[in-house]
C-alpha positions in Angstrom: -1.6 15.2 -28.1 1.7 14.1 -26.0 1.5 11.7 -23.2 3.1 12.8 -19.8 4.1 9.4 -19.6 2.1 8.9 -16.1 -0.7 6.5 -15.4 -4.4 8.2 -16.5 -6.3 9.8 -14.1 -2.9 10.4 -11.4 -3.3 14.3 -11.6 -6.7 14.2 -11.1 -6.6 12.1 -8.4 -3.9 14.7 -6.7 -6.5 17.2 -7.9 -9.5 15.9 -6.6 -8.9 13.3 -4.4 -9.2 9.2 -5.2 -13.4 9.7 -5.1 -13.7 12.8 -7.2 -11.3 11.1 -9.9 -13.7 7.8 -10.3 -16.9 9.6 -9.0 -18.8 8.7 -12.0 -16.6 4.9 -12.3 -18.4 4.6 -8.9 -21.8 5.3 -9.8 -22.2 3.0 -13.2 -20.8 0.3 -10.7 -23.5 1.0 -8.0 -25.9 1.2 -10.9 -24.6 -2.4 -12.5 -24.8 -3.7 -9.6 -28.0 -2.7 -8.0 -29.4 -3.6 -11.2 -28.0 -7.3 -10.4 -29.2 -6.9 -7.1 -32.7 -6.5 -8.0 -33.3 -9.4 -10.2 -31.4 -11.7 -7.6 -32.8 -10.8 -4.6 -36.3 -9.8 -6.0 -37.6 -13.6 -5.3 -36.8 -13.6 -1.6 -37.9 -10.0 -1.3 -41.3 -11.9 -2.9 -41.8 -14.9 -0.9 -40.8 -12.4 2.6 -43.7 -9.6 1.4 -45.8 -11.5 -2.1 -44.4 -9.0 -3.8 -42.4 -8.9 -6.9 -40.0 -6.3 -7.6 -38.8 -7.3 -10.6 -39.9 -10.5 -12.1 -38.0 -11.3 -15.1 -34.2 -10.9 -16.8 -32.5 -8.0 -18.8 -34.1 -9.3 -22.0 -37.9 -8.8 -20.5 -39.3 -7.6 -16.9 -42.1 -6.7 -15.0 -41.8 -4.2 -12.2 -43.9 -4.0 -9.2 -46.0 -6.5 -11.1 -47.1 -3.2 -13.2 -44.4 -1.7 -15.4 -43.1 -4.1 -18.5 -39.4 -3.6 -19.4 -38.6 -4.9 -22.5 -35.1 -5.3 -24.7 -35.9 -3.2 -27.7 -33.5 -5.3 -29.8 -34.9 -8.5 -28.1 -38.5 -7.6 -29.5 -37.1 -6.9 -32.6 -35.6 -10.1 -33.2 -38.9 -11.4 -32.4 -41.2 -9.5 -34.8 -38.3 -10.5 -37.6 -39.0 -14.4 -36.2 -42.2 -14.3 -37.3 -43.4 -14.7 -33.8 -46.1 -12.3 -32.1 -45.2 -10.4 -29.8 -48.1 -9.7 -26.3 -49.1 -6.1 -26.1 -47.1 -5.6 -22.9 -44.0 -6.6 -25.3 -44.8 -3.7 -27.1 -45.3 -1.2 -24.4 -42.3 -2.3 -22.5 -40.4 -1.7 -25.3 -41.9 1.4 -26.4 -40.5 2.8 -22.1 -36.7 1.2 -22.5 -36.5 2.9 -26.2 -37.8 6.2 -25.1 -35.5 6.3 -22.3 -32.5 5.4 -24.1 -33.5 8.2 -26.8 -33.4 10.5 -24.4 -30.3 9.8 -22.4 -28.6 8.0 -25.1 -28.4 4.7 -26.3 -25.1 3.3 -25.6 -25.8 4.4 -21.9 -27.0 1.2 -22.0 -23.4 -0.8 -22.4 -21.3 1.4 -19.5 -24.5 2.0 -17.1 -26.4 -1.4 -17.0 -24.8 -4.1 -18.9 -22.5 -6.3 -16.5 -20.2 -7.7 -19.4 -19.1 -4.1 -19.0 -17.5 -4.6 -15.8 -15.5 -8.2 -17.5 -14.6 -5.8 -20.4 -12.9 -2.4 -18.3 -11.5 -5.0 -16.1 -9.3 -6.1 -18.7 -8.7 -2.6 -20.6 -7.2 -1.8 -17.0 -4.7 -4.7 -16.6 -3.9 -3.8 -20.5 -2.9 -0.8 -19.2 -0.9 -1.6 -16.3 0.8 -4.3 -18.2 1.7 -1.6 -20.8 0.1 -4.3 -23.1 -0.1 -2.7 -26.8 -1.2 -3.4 -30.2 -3.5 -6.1 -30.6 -5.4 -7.5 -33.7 -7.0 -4.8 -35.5 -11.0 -4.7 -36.3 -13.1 -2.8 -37.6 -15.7 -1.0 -35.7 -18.4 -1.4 -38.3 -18.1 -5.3 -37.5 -20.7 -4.8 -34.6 -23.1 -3.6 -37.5 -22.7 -6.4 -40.1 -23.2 -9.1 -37.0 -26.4 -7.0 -35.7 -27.5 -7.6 -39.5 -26.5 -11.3 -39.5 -28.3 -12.0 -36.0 -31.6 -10.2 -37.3 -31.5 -12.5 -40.4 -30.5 -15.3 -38.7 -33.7 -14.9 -36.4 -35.7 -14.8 -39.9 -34.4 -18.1 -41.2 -34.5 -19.9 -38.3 -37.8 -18.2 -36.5 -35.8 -18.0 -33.1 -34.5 -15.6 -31.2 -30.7 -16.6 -32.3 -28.9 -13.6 -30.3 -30.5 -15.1 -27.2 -29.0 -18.4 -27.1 -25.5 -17.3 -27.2 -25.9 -13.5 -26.3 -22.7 -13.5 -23.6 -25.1 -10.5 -21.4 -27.8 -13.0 -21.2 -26.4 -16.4 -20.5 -24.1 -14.2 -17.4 -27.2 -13.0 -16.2 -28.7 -16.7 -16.4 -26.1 -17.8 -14.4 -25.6 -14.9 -11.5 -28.8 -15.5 -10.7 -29.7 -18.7 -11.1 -25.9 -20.3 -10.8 -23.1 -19.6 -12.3 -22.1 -22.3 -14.9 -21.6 -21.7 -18.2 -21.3 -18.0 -17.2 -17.6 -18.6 -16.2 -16.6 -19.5 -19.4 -18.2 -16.8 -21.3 -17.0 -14.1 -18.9 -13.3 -15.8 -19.1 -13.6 -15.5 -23.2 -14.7 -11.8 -23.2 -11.8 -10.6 -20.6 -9.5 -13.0 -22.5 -10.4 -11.5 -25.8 -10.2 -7.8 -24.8 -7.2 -8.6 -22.5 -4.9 -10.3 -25.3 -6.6 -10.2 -28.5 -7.3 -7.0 -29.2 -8.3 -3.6 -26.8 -12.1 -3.5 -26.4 -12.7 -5.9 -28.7 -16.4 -7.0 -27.3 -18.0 -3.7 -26.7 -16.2 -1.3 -29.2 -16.2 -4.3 -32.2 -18.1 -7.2 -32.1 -21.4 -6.6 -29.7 -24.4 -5.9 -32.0 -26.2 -5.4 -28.6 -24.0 -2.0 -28.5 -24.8 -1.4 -32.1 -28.5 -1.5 -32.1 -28.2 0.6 -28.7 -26.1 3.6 -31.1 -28.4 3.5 -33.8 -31.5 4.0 -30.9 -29.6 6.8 -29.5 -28.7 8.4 -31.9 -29.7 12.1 -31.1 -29.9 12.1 -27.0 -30.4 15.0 -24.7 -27.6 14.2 -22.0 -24.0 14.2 -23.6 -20.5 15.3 -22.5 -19.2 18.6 -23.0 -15.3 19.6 -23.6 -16.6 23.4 -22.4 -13.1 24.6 -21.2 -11.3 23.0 -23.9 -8.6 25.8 -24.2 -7.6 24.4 -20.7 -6.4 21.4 -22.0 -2.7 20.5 -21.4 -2.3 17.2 -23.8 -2.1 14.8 -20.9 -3.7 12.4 -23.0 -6.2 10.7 -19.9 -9.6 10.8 -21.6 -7.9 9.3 -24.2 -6.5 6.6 -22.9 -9.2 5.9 -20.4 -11.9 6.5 -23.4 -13.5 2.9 -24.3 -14.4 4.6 -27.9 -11.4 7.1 -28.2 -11.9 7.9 -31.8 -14.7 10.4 -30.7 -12.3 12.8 -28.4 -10.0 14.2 -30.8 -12.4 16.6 -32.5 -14.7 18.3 -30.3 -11.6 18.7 -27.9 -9.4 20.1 -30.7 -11.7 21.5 -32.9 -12.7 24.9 -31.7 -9.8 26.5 -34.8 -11.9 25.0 -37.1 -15.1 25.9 -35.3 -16.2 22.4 -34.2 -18.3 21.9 -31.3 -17.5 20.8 -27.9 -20.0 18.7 -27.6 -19.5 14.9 -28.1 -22.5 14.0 -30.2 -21.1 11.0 -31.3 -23.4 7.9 -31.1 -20.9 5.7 -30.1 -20.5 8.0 -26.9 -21.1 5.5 -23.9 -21.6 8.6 -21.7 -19.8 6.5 -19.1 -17.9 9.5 -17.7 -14.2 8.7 -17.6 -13.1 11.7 -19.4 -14.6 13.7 -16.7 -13.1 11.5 -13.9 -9.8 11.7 -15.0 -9.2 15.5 -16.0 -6.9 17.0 -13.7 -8.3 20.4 -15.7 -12.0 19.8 -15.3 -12.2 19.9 -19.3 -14.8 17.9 -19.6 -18.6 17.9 -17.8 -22.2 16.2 -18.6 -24.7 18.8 -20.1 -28.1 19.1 -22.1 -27.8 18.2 -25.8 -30.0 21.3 -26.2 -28.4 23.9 -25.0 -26.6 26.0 -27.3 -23.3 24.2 -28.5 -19.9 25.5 -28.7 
């Protein structure tokens, strides 16, 4: 692929107009940040009405004092504690894994975490400051610290993600006062902004990890169907947060590859579709019969 040498997503936006080339940007920011909304505003909602719509944090809800929401990931940490877990635990758990199996698991990290928002913040100024290179990881890093963090909670019978989990501690402090919040939020844009590109959610977050492994197989994925219209521009690459998952199902049709990105480490966060001056690129059923 050869670069046109214009920023990503200016075609599209000539194309389509400024909304239609961030239509989907726009709704995972809604959705971040209604999801915010909720939790903050949820106790004055309660004391104005007596009723709760969600009680709780990302690691563990309750909705409309009925549904529990629980952090797959945080309720494994606690089995692997040694701790018991209530049946609600269990249940809530049992609703956030289903749904991530269906719509895929990393959905999680560009729909509903807010670190997300830090983190393409900072791939943004990267690329306007033509900022390149970086130190180089390893993607598989994410994996080995999921491990560590799962055997760390079986040494030390805690929940050690939790006290240092960056998602957590930025949640803890939105809602109930910023903080210690600032400092984590300045370390994650610093470290994705100078150290290395995407360093936090494409490297190091085992939150992101376990999410892949869940979703491993989902129904909803993204779909190069008119690939032969492809001119190289190069903007789903440069705007993709895991670009090592474009090249084949883009290109691969000689060698009679799918279109469909079935990747895992997919985010399904819709940026390839936003910025494709060609309309390459839409959201369709894992089911249907691939390319």
């Amino acid at each position: 692929m050869k670069s046109k040498g214009i920023n990503a997503g200016a075609e599209a936006i000539v194309a389509k107009g400024w909304i239609g080339a961030h239509k989907w940007l726009i709704l995972r920011r809604l959705s971040q940040l209604s999801i915010l909304a909720l939790f903050i505003l949820s106790p004055w909602f309660a004391k104005l009405t007596e009723i709760w719509l969600i009680k709780g944090n990302l690691a563990s809800s309750l909705t409309l004092n009925t549904i529990p929401l629980t952090d797959p990931y945080v309720l494994l940490q606690s089995i692997v504690a040694g701790q018991s877990p209530i049946s609600t635990g269990f249940i809530g758990a049992l609703i956030v894994a289903c749904f991530y199996f269906v719509v895929g698991g990393r959905v999680y990290c560009s729909w509903v975490c807010p670190i997300n928002i830090v983190t393409d913040i900072a791939a943004w100024l990267r690329a306007k400051l033509k900022i390149k290179g970086g130190v180089v990881m390893t993607r598989n890093s994410r994996y080995w610290i999921l491990a560590f963090t799962l055997l760390l909670s079986f040494i030390t019978g805690t929940l050690a993600w939790e006290l240092i989990n960056p998602v957590s501690i930025v949640f803890r402090g939105l809602v109930f006062g910023i903080g210690l919040a600032w400092g984590m939020i300045l370390a994650i844009f610093l470290l994705d902004f100078a150290v290395s590109r995407r360093a936090w959610c494409g490297h190091l977050c085992p939150v992101g990890a376990f999410y892949s492994l869940l979703g491993h197989k989902p129904l909803i994925r993204v779909d190069a169907y008119q690939r032969e219209k492809c001119d190289d521009c190069m903007d789903c690459f440069l705007v993709c947060p895991e670009q090592q998952i474009i090249k084949q199902p883009l290109k691969g049709a000689a060698k009679g590859i799918s279109s469909v990105i079935t990747s895992s480490q997919c985010t399904n966060c819709g940026r390839c579709i936003d910025v494709c001056a060609e309309d390459v690129f839409r959201f369709q059923s894992y089911i249907k019969k691939l390319r």
